[in-house]
C-alpha positions as CSV (number, residue, x, y, z in Angstrom):
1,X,-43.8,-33.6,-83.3
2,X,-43.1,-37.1,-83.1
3,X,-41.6,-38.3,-79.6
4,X,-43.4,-35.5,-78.1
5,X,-47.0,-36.0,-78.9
6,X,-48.1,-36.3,-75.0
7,X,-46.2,-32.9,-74.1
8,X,-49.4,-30.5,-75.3
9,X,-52.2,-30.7,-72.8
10,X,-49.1,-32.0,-69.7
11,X,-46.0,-29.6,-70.4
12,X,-47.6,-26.8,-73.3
13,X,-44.5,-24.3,-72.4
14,X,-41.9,-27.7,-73.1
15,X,-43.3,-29.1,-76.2
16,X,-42.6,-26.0,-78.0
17,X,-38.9,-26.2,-77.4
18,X,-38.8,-30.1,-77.3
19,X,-40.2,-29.9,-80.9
20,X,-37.2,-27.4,-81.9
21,X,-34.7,-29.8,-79.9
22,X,-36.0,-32.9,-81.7
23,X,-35.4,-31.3,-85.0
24,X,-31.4,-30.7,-84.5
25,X,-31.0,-33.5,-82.8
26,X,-29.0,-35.1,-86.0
27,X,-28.1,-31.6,-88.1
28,X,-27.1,-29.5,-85.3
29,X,-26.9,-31.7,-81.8
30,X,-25.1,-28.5,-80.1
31,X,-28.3,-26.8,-80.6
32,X,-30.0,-29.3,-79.4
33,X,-28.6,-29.9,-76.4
34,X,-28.5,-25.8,-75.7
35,X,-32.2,-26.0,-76.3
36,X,-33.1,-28.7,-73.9
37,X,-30.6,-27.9,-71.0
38,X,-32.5,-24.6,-71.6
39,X,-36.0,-25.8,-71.6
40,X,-35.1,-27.5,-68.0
41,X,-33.6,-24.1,-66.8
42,X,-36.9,-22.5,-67.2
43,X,-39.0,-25.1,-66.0
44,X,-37.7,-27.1,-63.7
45,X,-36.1,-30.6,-63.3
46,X,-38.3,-33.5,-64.4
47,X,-38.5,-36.7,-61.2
48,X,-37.6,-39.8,-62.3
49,X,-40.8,-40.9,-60.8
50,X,-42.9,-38.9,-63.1
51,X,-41.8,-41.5,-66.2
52,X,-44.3,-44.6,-64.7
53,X,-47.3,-41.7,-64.1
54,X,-49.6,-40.3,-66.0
55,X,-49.1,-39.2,-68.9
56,X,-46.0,-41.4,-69.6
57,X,-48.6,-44.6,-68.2
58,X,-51.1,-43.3,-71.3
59,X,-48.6,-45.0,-73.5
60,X,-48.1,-48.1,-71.9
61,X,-49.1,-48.9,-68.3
62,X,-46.1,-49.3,-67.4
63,X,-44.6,-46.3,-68.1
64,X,-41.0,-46.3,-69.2
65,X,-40.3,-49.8,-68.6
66,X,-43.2,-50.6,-70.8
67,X,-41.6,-48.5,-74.1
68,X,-37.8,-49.1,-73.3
69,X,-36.3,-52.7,-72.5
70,X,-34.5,-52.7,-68.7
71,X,-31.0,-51.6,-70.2
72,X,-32.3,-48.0,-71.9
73,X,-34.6,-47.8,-68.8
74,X,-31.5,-47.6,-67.0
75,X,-29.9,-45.5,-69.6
76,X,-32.6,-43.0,-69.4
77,X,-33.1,-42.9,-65.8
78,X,-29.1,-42.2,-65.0
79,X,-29.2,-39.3,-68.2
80,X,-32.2,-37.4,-66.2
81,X,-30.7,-37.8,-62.9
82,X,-27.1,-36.3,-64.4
83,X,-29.4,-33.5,-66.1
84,X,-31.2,-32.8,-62.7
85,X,-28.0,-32.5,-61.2
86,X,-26.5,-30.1,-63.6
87,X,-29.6,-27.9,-64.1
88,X,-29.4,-24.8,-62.2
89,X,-33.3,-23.5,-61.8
90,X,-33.5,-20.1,-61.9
């Protein structure tokens, strides 16, 4: 599972569906996005913070701004803050 190599021994109950997600992202980005918005449902929103910790720092020190120049950084951040907002936990 490509992007989602770290998810395992961190998130075990996301990397299943992340896995799924990943693989319609291109044939069937519906799906996807039914899978992930679902995947956040059931566990929870995801802090911004979380991104420059452990285990997002095991890739690069710097976390996010280490992997993604400052313009995704910002891209990324603003995506998981709208997410956040429009999850409803159960």
């Amino acid at each position: 599972m490509g992007n989602f190599r770290l998810l395992p021994t961190e998130w075990p109950d996301i990397y299943r569906e992340a896995g799924e997600a990943e693989g319609l992202a291109f044939t069937s980005p519906k799906a996807c996005t039914i899978i992930c918005r679902s995947a956040l449902e059931k566990n929870g929103t995801i802090e911004t913070s979380m991104l420059f910790a452990p285990p997002f720092t095991d890739v690069n020190d710097q976390g996010l701004l280490g992997v993604f120049d400052d313009a995704q950084t910002t891209r990324v951040l603003n995506l998981l803050e709208k997410i956040n907002e429009n999850v409803e936990v159960a």
